[in-house]
MIPA-163028 format. One record per residue (C-alpha): z, y, x; residue number from 1; residue in one letter. Coordinates in nm, 3 decimals, padded with zeros to 5 digits. Example, Ala and Ser with C-alpha at 12.3 -4.5 7.8 and 13.67 -1.06 7.14 Angstrom:
<recs>
z	y	x	num	residu
00.780	-00.450	01.230	1	a
00.714	-00.106	01.367	2	s
</recs>
This chain:
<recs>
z	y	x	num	residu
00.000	00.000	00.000	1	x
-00.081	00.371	00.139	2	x
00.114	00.672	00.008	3	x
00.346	00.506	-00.245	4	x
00.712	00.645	-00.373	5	x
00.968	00.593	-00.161	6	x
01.084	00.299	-00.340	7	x
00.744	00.166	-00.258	8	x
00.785	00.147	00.095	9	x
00.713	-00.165	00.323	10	x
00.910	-00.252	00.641	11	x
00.780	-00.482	00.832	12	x
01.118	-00.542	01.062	13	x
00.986	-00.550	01.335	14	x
01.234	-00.462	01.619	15	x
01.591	-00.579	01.466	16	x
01.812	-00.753	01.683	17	x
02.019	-01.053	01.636	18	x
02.401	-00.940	01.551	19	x
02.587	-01.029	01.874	20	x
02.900	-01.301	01.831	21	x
03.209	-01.146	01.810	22	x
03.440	-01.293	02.060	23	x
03.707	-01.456	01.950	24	x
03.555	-01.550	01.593	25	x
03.419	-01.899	01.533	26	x
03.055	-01.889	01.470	27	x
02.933	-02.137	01.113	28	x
02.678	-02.351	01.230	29	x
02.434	-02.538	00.989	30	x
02.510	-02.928	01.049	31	x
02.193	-03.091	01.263	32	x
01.853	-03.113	01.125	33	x
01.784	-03.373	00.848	34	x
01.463	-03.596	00.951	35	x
01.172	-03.413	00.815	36	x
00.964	-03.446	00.504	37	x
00.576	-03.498	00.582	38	x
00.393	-03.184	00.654	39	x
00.085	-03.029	00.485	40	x
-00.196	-02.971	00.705	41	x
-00.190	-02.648	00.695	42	x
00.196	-02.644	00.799	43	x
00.111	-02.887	01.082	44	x
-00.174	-02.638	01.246	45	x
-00.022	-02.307	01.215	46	x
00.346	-02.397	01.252	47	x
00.435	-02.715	01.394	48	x
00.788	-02.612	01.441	49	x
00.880	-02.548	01.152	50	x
01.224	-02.695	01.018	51	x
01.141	-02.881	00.651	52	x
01.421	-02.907	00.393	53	x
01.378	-02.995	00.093	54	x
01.612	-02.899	-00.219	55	x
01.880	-03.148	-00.280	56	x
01.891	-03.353	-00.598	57	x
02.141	-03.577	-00.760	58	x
02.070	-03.967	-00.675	59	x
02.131	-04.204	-00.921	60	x
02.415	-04.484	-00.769	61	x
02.275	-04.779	-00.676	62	x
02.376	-05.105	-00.823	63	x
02.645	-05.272	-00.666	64	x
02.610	-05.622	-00.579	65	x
02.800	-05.908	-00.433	66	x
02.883	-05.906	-00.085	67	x
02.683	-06.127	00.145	68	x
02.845	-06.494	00.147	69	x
03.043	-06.462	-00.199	70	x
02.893	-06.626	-00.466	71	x
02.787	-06.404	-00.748	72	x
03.005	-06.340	-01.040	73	x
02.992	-06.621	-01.303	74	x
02.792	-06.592	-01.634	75	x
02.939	-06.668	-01.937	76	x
02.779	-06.938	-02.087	77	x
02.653	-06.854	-02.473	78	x
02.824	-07.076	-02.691	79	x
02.627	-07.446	-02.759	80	x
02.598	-07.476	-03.134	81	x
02.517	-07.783	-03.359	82	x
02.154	-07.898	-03.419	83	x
02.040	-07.858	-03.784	84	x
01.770	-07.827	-03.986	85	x
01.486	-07.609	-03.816	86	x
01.374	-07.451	-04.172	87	x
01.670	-07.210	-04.240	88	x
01.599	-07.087	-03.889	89	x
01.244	-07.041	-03.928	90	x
01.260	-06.840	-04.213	91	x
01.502	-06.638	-04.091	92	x
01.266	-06.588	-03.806	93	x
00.944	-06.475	-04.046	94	x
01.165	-06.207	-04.206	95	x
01.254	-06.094	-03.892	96	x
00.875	-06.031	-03.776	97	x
00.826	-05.914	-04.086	98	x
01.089	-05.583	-04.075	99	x
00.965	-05.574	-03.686	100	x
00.630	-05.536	-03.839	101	x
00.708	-05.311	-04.088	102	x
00.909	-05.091	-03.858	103	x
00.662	-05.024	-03.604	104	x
00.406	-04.934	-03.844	105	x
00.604	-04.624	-03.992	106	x
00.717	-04.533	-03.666	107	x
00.317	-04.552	-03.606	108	x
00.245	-04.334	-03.828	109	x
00.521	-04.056	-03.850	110	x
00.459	-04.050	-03.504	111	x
00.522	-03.634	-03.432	112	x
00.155	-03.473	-03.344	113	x
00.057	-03.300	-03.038	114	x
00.251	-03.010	-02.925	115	x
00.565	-03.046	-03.237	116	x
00.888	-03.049	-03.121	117	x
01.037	-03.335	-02.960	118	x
01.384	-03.203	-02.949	119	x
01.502	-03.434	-03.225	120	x
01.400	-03.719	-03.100	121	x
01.649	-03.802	-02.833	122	x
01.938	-03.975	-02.874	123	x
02.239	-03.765	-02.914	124	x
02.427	-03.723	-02.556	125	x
02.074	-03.821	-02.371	126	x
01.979	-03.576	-02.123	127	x
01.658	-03.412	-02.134	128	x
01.384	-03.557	-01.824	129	x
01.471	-03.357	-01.482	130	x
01.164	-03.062	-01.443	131	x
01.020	-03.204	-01.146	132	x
00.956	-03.043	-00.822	133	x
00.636	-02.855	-00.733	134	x
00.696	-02.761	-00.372	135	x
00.906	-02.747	-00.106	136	x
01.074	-02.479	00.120	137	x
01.076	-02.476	00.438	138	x
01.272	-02.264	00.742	139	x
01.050	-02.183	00.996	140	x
01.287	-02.048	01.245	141	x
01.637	-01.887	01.250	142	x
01.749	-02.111	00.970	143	x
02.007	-02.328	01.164	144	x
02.193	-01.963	01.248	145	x
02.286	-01.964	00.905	146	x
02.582	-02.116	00.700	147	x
02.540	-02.482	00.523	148	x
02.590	-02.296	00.222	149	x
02.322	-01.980	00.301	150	x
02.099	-02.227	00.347	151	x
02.127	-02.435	00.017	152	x
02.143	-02.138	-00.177	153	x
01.837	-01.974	-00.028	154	x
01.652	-02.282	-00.069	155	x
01.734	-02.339	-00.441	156	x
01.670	-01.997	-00.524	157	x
01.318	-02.010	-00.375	158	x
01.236	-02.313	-00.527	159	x
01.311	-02.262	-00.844	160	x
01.162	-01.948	-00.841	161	x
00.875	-02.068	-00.716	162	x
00.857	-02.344	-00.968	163	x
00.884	-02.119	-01.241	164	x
00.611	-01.923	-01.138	165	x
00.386	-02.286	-01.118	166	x
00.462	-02.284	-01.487	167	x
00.431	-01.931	-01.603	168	x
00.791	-01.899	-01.710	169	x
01.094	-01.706	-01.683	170	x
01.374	-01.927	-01.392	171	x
01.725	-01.934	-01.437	172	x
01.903	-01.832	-01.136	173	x
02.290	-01.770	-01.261	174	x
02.443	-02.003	-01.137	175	x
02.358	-01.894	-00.763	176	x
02.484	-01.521	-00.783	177	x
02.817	-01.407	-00.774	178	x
03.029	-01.284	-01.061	179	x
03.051	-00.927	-00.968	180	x
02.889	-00.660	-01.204	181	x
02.621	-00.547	-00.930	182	x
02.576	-00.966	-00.870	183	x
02.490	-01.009	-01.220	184	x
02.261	-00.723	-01.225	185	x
02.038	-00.881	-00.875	186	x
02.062	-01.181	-01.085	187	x
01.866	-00.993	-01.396	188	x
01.630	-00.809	-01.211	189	x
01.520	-01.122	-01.011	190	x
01.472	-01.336	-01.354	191	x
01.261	-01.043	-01.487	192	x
01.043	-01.017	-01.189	193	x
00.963	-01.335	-01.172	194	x
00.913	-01.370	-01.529	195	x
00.714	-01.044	-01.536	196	x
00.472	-01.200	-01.292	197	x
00.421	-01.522	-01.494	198	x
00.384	-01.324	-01.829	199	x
00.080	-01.098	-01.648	200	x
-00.085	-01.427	-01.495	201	x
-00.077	-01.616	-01.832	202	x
-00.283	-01.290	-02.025	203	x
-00.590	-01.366	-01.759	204	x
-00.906	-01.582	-01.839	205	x
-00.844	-01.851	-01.561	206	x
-00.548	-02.065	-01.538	207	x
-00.289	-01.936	-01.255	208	x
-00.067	-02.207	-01.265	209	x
00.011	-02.385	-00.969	210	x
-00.034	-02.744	-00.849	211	x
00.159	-02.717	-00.597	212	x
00.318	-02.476	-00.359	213	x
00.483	-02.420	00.012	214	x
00.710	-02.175	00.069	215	x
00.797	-02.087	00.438	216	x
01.107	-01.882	00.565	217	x
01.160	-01.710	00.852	218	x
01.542	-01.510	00.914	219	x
01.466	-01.217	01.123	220	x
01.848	-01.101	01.082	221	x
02.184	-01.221	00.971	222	x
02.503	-00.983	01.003	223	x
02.852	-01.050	00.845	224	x
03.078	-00.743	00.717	225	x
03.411	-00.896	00.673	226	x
03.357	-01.295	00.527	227	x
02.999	-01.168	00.376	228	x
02.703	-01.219	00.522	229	x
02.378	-01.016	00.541	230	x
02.026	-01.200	00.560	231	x
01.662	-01.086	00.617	232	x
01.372	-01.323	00.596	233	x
00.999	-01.256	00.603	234	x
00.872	-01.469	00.344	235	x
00.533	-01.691	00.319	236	x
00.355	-01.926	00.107	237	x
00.081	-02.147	00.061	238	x
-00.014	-02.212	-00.321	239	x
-00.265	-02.445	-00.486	240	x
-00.344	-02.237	-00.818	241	x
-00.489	-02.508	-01.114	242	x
-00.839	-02.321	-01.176	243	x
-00.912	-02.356	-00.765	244	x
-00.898	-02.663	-00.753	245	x
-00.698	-02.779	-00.476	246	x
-00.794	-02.477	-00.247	247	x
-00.527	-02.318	-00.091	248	x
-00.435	-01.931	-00.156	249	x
-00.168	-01.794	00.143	250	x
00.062	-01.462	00.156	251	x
00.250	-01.384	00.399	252	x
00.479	-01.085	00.542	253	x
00.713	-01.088	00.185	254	x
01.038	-00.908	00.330	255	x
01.338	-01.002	00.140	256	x
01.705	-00.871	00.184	257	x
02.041	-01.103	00.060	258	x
02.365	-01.078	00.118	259	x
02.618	-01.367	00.035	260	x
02.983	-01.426	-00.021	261	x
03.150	-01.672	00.206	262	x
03.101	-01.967	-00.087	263	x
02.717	-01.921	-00.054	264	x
02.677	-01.698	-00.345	265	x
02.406	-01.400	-00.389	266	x
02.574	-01.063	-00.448	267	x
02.258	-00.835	-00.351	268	x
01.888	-00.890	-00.312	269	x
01.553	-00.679	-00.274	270	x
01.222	-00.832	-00.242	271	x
00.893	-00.612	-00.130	272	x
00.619	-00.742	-00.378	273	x
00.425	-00.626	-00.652	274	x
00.631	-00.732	-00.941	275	x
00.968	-00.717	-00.787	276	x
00.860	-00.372	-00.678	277	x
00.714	-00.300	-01.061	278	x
01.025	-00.409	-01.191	279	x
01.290	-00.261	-01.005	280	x
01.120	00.135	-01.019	281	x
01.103	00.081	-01.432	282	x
01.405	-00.006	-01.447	283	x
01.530	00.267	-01.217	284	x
01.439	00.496	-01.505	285	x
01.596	00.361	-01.802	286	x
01.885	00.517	-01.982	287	x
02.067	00.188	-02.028	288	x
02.181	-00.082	-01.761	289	x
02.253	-00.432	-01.793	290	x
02.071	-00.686	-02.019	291	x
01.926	-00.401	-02.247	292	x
01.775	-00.231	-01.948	293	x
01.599	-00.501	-01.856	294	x
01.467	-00.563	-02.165	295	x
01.323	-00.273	-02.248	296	x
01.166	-00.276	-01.905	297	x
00.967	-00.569	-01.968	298	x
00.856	-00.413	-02.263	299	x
00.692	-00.107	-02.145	300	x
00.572	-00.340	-01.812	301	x
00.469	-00.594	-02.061	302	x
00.261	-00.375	-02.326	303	x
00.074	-00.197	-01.991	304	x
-00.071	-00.495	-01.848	305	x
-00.158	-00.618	-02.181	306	x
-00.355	-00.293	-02.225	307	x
-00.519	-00.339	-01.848	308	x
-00.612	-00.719	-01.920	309	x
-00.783	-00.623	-02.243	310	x
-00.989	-00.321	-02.021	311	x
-01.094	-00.555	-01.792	312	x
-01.231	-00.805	-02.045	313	x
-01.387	-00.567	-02.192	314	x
-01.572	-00.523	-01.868	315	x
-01.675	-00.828	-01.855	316	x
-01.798	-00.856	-02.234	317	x
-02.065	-00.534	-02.096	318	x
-02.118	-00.698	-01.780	319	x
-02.268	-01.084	-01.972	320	x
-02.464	-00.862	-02.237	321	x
-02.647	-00.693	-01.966	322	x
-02.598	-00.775	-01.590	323	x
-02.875	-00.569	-01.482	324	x
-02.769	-00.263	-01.703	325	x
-02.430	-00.205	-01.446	326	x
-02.660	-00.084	-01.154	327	x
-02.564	00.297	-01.089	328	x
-02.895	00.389	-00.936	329	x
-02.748	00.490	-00.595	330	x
-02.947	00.431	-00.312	331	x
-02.901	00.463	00.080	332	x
-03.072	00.439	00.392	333	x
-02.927	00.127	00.536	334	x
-02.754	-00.153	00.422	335	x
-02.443	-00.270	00.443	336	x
-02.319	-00.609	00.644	337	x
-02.117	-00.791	00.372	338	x
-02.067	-01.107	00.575	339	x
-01.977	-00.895	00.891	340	x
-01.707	-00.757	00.671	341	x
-01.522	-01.049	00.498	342	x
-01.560	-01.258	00.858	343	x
-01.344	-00.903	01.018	344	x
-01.113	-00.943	00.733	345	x
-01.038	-01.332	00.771	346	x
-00.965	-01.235	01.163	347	x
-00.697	-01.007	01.076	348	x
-00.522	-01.161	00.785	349	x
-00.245	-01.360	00.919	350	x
-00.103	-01.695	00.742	351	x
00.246	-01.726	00.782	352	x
00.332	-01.455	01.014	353	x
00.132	-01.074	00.970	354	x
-00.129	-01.016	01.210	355	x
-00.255	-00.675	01.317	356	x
-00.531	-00.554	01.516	357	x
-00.398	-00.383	01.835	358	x
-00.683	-00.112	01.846	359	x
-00.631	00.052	01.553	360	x
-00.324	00.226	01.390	361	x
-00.060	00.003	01.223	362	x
00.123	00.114	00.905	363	x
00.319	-00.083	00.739	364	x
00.605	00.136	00.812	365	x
00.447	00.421	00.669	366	x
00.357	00.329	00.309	367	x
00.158	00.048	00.395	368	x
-00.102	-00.111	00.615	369	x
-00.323	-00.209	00.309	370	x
-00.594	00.087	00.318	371	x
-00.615	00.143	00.683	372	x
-00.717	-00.256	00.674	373	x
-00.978	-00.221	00.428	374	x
-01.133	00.068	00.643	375	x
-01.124	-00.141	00.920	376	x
-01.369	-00.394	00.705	377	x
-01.604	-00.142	00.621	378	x
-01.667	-00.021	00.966	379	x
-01.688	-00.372	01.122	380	x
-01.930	-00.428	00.809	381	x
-02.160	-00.137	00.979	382	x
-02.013	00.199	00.789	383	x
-02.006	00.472	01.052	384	x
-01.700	00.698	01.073	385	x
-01.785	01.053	00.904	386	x
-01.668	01.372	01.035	387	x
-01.857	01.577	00.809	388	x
-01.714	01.834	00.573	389	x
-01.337	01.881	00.511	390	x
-00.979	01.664	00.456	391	x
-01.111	01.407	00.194	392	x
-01.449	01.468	00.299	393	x
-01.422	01.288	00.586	394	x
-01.348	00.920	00.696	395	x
-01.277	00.902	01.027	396	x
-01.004	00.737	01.255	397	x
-00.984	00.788	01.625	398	x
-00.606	00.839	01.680	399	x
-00.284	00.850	01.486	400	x
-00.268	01.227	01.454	401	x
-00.406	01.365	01.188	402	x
-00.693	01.607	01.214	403	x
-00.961	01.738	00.905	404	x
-01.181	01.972	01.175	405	x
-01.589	01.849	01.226	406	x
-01.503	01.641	01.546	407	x
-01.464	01.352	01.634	408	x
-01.080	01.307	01.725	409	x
-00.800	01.254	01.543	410	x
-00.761	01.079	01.142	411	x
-00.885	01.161	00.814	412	x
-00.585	01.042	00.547	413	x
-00.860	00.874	00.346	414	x
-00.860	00.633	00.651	415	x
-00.550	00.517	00.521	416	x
-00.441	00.640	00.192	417	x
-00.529	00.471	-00.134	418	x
-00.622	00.762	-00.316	419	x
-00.757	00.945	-00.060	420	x
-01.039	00.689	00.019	421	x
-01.110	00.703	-00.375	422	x
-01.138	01.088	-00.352	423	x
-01.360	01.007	-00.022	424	x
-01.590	00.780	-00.205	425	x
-01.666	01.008	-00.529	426	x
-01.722	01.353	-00.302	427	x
-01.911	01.224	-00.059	428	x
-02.272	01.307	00.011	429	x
-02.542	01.298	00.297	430	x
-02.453	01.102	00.589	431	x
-02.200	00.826	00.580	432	x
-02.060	00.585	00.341	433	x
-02.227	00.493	-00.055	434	x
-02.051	00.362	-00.266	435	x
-02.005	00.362	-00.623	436	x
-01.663	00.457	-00.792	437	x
-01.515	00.286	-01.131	438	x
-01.824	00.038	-01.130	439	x
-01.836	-00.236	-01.371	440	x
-01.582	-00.491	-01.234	441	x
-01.760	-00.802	-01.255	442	x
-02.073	-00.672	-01.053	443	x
-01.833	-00.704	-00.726	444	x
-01.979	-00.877	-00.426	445	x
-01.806	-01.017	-00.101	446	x
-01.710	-00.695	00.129	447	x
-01.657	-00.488	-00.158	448	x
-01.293	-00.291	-00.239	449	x
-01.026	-00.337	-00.527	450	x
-00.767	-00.086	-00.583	451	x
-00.463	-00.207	-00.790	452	x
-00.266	00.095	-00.982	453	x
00.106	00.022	-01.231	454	x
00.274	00.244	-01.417	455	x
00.018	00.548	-01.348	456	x
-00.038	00.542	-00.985	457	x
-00.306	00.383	-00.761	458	x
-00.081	00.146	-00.486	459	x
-00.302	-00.101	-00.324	460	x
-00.657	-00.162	-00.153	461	x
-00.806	-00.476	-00.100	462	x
-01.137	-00.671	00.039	463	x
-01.330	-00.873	-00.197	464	x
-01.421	-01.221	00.005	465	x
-01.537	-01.464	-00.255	466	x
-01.699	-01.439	-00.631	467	x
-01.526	-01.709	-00.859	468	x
-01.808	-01.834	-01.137	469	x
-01.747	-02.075	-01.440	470	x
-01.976	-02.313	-01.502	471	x
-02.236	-02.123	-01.662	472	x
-02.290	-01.909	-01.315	473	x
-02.091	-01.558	-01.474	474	x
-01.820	-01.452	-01.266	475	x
-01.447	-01.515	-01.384	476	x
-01.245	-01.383	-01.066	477	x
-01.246	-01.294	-00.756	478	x
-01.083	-01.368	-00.402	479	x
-00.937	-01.082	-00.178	480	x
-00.776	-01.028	00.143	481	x
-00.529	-00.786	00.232	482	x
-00.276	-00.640	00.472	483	x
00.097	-00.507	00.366	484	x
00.128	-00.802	00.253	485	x
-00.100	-01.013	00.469	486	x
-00.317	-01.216	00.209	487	x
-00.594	-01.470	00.203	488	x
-00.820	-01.639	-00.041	489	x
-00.564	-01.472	-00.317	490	x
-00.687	-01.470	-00.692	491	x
-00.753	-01.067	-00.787	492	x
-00.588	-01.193	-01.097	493	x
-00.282	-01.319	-00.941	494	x
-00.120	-00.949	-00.893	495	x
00.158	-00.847	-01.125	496	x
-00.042	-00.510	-01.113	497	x
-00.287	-00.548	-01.395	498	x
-00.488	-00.208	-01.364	499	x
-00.776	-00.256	-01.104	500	x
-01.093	-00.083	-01.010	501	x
-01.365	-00.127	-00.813	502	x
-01.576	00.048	-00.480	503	x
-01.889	-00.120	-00.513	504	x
-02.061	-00.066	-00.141	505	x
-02.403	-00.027	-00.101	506	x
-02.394	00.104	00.237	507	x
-02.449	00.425	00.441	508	x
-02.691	00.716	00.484	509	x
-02.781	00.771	00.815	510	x
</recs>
């Protein structure tokens, strides 16, 4: 993200430093490693290190059995009963088939239909099946610094979070925060984010559930204020969404911020991502707290990205009654290298750690990284920098400090700012980059830019890298890549921000 609030910001935390060991204090060590669970492929190329746990479940208790060299405990013989006459027992035996019969026809037939609820039709005091498992979560370093507890916690929490997102639901997380007021809050906000997310991925046309899922943490910090302890983790995953097919989708770069009590509960938590982000500035600005707060939250976040989903298939409706009817008529003098700029933007997307191009300007600390990347795209794609004109006029990055005159030094901020490189696109004229503003979503092509917007503003920039069709050939989705948070072969509809437009790039004027 470029130029968001100040509640928008990303920190990418790099340069903390380990809390030193206070002498004189016994330091909690996490018992040795378990043996490990089998890796994915993709775990065992791009971190073979990495330290696999997965969430503990109750086991059932085995049967017990006789010891080895004791003879088995006796059976009770049924009692031996006179021989008589055969036919009293065979017609008791008809009757019997008969009611079986009987029986298992009704049952047949007042069988409950598809989807009605089942809830009836356990026995009373059965439990209801165990929701299995989707994924697993695994500590890529730092993890053994932690406390037994820390650890189980942190790997419940992203589990189930994670498998309530594979399911488009809401999770329940109470049970793992503290009892304070501010606890109980966390524990709110968290629920809603992650049910915001699900709610905004079950209004799109494709089907964002997940198959399955990896999530991979890495502590960057742990510090303890009295018996509380403080822990920052960059967060990554790897997720198989249903209407892919098996492919794999990968974030990465996902800071998030607990702090414990000594029995492993959470009493704070912030998260840096789209919904959590979404959710937490909303509800920032509500004149009630608590449950009712959050509520009404979800319904203004809710009723907005209904509105945006509806926009956007409404785009689409125009775009399948007359493809060829979306063209804006721009023209330029040479074209732009598509391929050049999606193969740039896999280079410098990173998969479980963030990965940054040394020759440019990095900033993530500064609003976000996300624009500056996208820039980066286009002029590996062939776009020439422009110095031409004035401010927003230009596009142009040569240094860090900022500079609007007609040379060729210095920045332009629509290098790097969201809405800056929007203004940059619609002004422009004569030499440098074409593009077309607001186009027709669904006429987007590999190397082109999305720009996500919530709640009125314009927050995000990324690079278009694949066209999703259905079977008839039309375009459903699309796959992006971004910085901020680093990104890869990510659904566009997978965002909790619904609002989107499109830069359609045609090329340059020379």
């Amino acid at each position: 993200m470029a130029n968001p609030p100040e509640g928008w910001k990303y920190h990418s935390g790099a340069g903390r430093r380990q809390a030193p060991e206070q002498p004189g204090r016994p330091v909690r060590r996490a018992p040795a490693k378990r043996a490990a669970p089998r890796r994915s492929s993709l775990e065992t190329r791009y971190a073979p290190q990495a330290q696999k746990r997965q969430v503990r479940r109750p086991q059932q208790q085995p049967t017990r059995r006789a010891p080895s060299g004791q003879p088995a405990p006796r059976q009770v013989a049924p009692d031996r009963r006179r021989r008589g006459s055969l036919l009293p027992w065979g017609l008791a035996a008809l009757i019997s088939c008969l009611i079986l019969g009987f029986t298992f026809v009704w049952s047949t037939q007042h069988a409950l239909p598809a989807g009605a609820d089942a809830s009836g039709a356990l026995t009373e005091g059965e439990p209801a099946p165990a929701v299995q498992d989707l994924g697993e979560c695994v500590f890529r370093s730092g993890g053994d610094a932690l406390p037994q507890e820390v650890q189980d916690t942190l790997t419940e929490w992203f589990v189930r979070c994670y498998n309530a997102s594979a399911r488009l639901e809401a999770p329940q997380l109470d049970d793992l925060y503290g009892q304070s007021a501010d606890a109980r809050e966390a524990c709110l906000l968290d629920e809603a984010s992650v049910g915001f997310i699900s709610q905004v991925r079950a209004m799109q046309p494709v089907d964002l559930t997940m198959t399955g899922f990896t999530i991979g943490l890495t502590v960057e910090d742990c510090s303890w204020e009295g018996e509380n302890i403080t822990v920052t983790l960059q967060e990554d995953d790897q997720i198989q969404f249903a209407f892919l097919d098996g492919r794999t989708s990968s974030s990465c770069g996902i800071e998030n911020t607990f702090t414990f009590s000594a029995d492993g509960k959470i009493l704070a938590h912030e998260k840096t991502e789209d919904g959590f982000n979404l959710v937490r500035d909303v509800y920032s600005r509500q004149s009630s707290g608590g449950e009712s707060g959050v509520q009404s939250t979800l319904s203004q976040l809710t009723a907005a990205a209904k509105a945006d989903v509806d926009k956007l298939s409404s785009q689409r409706q125009q775009y399948l009654a007359d493809p060829d009817g979306q063209s804006s008529g721009l023209s330029c003098d040479m074209a732009y290298d598509r391929q050049a700029a999606v193969d740039y933007a896999r280079q410098w997307v990173g998969l479980t750690a963030m990965t940054r191009n040394p020759q440019w300007g990095i900033y993530d600390d500064y609003g976000g990284n996300c624009n500056n990347f996208t820039s980066q795209c286009l002029y590996a794609g062939g776009i020439p920098m422009d110095i031409y004109g004035y401010d927003t006029q230009q596009w142009k990055w040569y240094s860090d400090v900022p500079n609007s005159y007609v040379e060729a030094r210095g920045r332009s901020s629509s290098w790097s700012g969201v809405d800056e490189f929007y203004t940059y696109v619609k002004e422009n004229s004569g030499y440098g980059l074409v593009a077309e503003a607001d186009a027709n979503l669904y006429t987007a092509q590999p190397g082109d830019v999305l720009q996500y917007g919530a709640d009125g503003e314009w927050k995000h920039s990324v690079l278009v890298t694949e066209v999703i069709s259905d079977t008839s050939g039309q375009p459903v989705d699309f796959l992006i890549a971004s910085n901020t948070t680093d990104r890869i072969d990510w659904p566009m509809s997978a965002y909790a921000y619904a609002d989107v437009r499109l830069i359609h790039v045609l090329g340059y004027n020379s």
